[in-house]
N, C-alpha and C positions, 0 to 999 in steps of 0.2 A: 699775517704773522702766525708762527705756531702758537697753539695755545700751552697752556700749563699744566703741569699736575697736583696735585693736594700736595706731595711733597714738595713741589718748588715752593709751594704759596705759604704754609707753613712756616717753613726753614728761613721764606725770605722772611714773611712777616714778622717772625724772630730777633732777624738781622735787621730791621729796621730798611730792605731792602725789598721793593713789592716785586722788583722785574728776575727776581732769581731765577736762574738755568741751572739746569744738570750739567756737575762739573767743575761748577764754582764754587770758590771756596771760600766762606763767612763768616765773620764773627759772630755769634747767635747771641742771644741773650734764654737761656733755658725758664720755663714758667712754675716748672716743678724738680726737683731732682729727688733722688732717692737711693739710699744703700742698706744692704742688710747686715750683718757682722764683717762682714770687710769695713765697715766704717773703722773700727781702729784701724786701720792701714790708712784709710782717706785722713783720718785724722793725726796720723807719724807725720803725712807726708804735709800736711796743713799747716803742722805746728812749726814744721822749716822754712815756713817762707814768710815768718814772723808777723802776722795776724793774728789780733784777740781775740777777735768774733766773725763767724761768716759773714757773707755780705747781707745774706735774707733771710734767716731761720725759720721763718712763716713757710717758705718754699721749702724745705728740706724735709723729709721723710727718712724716718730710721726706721726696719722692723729686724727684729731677731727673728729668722725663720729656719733656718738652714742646720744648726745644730742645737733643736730644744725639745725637749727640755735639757738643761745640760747634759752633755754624754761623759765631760772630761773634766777634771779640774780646769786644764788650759782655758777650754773652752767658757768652762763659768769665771773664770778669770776676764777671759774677755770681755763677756757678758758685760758684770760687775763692773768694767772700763768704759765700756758704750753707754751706760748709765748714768755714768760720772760726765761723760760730754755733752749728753744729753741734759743734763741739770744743768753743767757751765754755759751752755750756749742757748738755754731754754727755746729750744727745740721740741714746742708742743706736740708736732704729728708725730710722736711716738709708739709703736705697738710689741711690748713686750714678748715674750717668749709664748706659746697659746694662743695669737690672737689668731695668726694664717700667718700664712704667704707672702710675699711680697707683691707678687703681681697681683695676686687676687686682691687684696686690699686696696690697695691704687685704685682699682673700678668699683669696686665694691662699696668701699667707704664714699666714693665719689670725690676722691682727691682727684683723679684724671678727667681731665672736662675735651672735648671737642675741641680742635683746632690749638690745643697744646705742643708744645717744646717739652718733651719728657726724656730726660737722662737719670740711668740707672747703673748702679757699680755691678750687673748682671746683663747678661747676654741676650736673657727673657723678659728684659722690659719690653720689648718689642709687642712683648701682649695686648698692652695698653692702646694700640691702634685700632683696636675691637669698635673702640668708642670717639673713631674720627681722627683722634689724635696723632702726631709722628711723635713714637716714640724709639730711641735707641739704647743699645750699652757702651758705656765707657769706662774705662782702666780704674785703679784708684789712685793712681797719682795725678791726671787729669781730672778727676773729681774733686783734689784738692784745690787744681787750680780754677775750678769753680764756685768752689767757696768760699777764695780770698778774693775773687773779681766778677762772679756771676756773669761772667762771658766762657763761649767755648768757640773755636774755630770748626767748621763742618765742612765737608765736601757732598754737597747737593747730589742726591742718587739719582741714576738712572731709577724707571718706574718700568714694571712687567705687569700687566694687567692678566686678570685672572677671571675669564667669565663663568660663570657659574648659570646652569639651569637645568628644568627639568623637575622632577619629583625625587623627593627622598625613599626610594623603597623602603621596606621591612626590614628590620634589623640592621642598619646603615647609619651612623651617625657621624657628625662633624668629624672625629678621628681619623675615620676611613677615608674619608675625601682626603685630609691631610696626608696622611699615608701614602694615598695613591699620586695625591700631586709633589710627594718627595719623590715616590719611583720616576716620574717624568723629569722632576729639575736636576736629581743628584744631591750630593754634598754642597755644590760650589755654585748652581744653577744660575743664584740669585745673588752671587757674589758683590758687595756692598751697592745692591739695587736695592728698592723701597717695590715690594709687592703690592699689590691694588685689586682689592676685588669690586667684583659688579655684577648686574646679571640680576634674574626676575628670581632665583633664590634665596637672594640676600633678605628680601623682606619677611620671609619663614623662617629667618634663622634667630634664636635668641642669640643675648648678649655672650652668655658662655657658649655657644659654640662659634659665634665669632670669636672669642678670644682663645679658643682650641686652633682654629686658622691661623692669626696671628702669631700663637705660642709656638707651633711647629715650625713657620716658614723661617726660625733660626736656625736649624737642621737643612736648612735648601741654602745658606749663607748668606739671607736677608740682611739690608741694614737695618731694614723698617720694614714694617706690613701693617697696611690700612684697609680701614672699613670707613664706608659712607655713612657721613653720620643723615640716618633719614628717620621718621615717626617710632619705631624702635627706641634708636638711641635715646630720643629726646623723652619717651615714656619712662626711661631708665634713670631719669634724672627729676621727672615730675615730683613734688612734694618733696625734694631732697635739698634743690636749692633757687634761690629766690634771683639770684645775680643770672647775667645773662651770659652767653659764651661763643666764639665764634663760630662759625661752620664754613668748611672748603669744601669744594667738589673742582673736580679737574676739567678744562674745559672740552670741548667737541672735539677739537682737533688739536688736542694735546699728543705730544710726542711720547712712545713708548719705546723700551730695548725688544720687546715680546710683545704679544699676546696670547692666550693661553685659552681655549675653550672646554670645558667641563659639563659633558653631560652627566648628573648624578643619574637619573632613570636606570640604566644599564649597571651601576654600579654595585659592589658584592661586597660584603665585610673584610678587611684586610688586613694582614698580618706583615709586619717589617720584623726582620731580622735573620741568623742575628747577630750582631758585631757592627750591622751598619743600616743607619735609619733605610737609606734608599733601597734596600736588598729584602722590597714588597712583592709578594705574591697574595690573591687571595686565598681565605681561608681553608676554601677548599682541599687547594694545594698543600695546605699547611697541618691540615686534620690529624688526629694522631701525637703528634710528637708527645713525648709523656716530662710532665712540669714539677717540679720541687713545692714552686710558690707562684701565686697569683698576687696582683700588688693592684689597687686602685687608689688614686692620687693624686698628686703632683698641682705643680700651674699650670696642666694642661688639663687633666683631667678628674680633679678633686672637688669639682661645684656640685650643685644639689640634684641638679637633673643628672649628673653621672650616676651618684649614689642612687637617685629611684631606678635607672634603668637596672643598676646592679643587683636592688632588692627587689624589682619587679619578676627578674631572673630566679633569685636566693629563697625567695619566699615559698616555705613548705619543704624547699632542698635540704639536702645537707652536702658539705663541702667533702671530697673524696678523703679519707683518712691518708692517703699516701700524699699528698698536697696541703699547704699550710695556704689560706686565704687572709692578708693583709689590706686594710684601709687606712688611708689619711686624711678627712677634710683636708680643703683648701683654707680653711678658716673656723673660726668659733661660733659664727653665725650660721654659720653652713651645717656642722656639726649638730647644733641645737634644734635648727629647724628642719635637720635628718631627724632626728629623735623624736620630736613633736608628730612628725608624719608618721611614724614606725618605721622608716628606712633601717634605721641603725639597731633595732628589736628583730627585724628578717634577716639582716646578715650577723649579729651575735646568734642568733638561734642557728642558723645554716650552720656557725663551727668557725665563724669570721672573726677576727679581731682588729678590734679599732684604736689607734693611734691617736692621739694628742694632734691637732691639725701644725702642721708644717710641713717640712721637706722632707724631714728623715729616709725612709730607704732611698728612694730615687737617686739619691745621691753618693751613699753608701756612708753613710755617718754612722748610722745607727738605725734601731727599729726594725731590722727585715736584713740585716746583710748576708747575701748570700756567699756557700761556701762554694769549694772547691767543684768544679762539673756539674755544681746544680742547674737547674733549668725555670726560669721564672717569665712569666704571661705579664706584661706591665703596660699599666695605662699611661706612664711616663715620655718622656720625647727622647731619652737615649738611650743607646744601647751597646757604647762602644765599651771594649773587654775591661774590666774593672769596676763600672760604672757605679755597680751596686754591691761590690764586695770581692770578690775573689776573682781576679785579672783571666781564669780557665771556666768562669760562670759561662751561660747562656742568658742571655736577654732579648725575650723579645715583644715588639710594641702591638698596642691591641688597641680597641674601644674596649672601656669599662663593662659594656656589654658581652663581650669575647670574653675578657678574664673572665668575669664573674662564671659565664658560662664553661669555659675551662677549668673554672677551680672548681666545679660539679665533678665531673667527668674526670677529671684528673691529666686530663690530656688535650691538647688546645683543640678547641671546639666549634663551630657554626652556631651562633648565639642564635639564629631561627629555627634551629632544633630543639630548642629548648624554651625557645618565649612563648607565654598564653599566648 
């Protein structure tokens, strides 16, 4: 008989259904859910279908990430409402406006455990399979009705395997793999499949650059993207928590839609854009173009190993006066223990400015939005025309390393021209 993959085992074990295939469709029982300010919207659509109280509040995660500090009256309006549900429904995992991110929190705090059911009122919970887990997004009216019944119906993904190996050259990080394996799948590549990596490189990889893998492969049309949870994982969680957690691995002659092999060894730094994630060229190719603004960030690439790589660049630089250079932790903890290091002392000296940890530009809320025909270097995962401000901008995607190195030079750059 075929074997399985993490995602049937998952999804089944969820549904209370061990033998789940790809295809099927089941009623899950979710282990974590989570929303950021779209929660009032989960919560319009909650309060119509006449429920006092969610079914589990202990499982539910709010964070304010996306527009904070406030930018708008509306928006602190809202704020001020999710507040208010938060008190009524005493929903303790709360994280205010300043703490990070959303995805990044999830792992970070170590709400996301191994072998979880993780639904998210964002596209980028998918992050969260950094650490074993399948996690996905769903709407906020289906969010609602997960919180009046703690079940969801799912359709078991296809899985694309994704082998990884080889050495990580010079200047090469997690991003660029990402990048380069958008230019293979496309937009739609992985259209509601459950991606899967594997391979003798996953063991050198930390937790944030697995969750740079994960955070991207929503740009490829993922429903899910997972990482094995192996000695890594489990170090990530040592001293954090005392309970135990499950672990899946797929079996031998489990069924795949693909597979995908990945020599990193040969690989170059690499630039997408811009208008469309998949529209990668290396850097090479790319050199020159001259940039407005550099931005490093996001739930892909706002953790603390970004930030060193960025000030390992920044430090003694200065940033071109005809280019503005933008940072945003991923979090408050990130932020702090930038600061502790001198991270965040090399890139204010360079000419940098640092942001309050959340989403802001990446998104185009606020914080960096770019004008008309500017041209901005971003460690974020989109690029499509608006994204970050004016619908005629250019956007295009880097490693932290690349920006940081292009917001030097003023023009997107070969971050190994520039690294000690």
């Amino acid at each position: 008989m075929t074997g399985r993959t993490i995602a049937e085992k998952i999804i089944g074990k969820s549904a209370g259904y061990p033998e789940a295939r790809e295809g099927q469709i089941l009623e899950a029982s979710p282990d974590l859910v989570m929303s950021h300010e779209n929660t009032f919207l989960v919560n319009k659509s909650f309060s119509e279908l006449g429920k006092e109280r969610p079914w589990d509040p202990e499982k539910i995660v709010i964070v304010l990430d996306h527009r904070t500090p406030a930018n708008t009256t509306q928006t602190a309006t809202v704020h001020s409402k999710i507040r208010g549900i938060v008190k009524d429904f005493g929903i303790s995992k709360f994280f205010d406006a300043g703490e990070g991110i959303c995805h990044q929190l999830l792992v970070e705090k170590r709400l996301a455990r191994p072998g979880q059911l993780i639904l998210g009122t964002d596209s980028h919970t998918i992050t969260a399979g950094a650490i074993g887990a399948f996690a996905t997004g769903i709407g906020a009216t289906e969010m609602a009705g997960v919180w009046a019944t703690g079940r969801v119906w799912l359709k078991v993904p296809r899985s694309i395997m994704i082998n990884m190996f080889g050495t990580m050259p010079k200047g090469v990080f997690a991003k660029d793999i990402s990048l380069y394996l958008a230019g293979i799948m496309g937009p739609s590549g992985a259209e509601y499949k459950c991606m899967e990596f594997t391979g003798e490189l996953i063991p050198s990889m930390s937790i944030s650059g697995r969750m740079v893998l994960c955070n991207m492969c929503m740009e490829m049309g993922a429903e899910g993207a997972v990482m094995p949870c192996d000695d890594v994982t489990r170090a990530w969680y040592q001293g954090h928590t005392d309970s135990e957690f499950a672990t899946f691995s797929s079996d031998e002659n489990a069924r795949y839609d693909n597979w995908i092999d990945i020599e990193v060894d040969g690989l170059t730094p690499m630039v997408s854009g811009p208008h469309k994630v998949e529209a990668v060229k290396s850097v090479e190719k790319m050199e020159g173009i001259v940039i407005d603004q550099a931005f490093i960030g996001t739930c892909t690439n706002g953790r603390l190993e970004d930030l060193e790589a960025a000030a390992m660049i920044l430090k003694g630089q200065k940033v071109s006066p005809n280019c503005r250079l933008i940072v945003a932790p991923a979090s408050r903890d990130i932020l702090t223990e930038a600061a502790d290091r001198g991270y965040v002392q090399s890139i204010l000296k360079a000419g940098g400015t640092i942001l309050p940890p959340g989403c802001g530009p990446c998104l185009g809320s606020h914080g960096g939005v770019l004008g008309p025909k500017e041209v901005c270097i971003s460690s974020g995962n989109r690029n499509f025309p608006g994204r970050m401000g004016s619908d005629i901008a250019e956007i295009y995607l880097a490693s932290p390393a690349t920006v940081a190195a292009s917001a030097i030079v003023g023009r997107i750059t070969d971050p190994r021209n520039v690294m000690l």
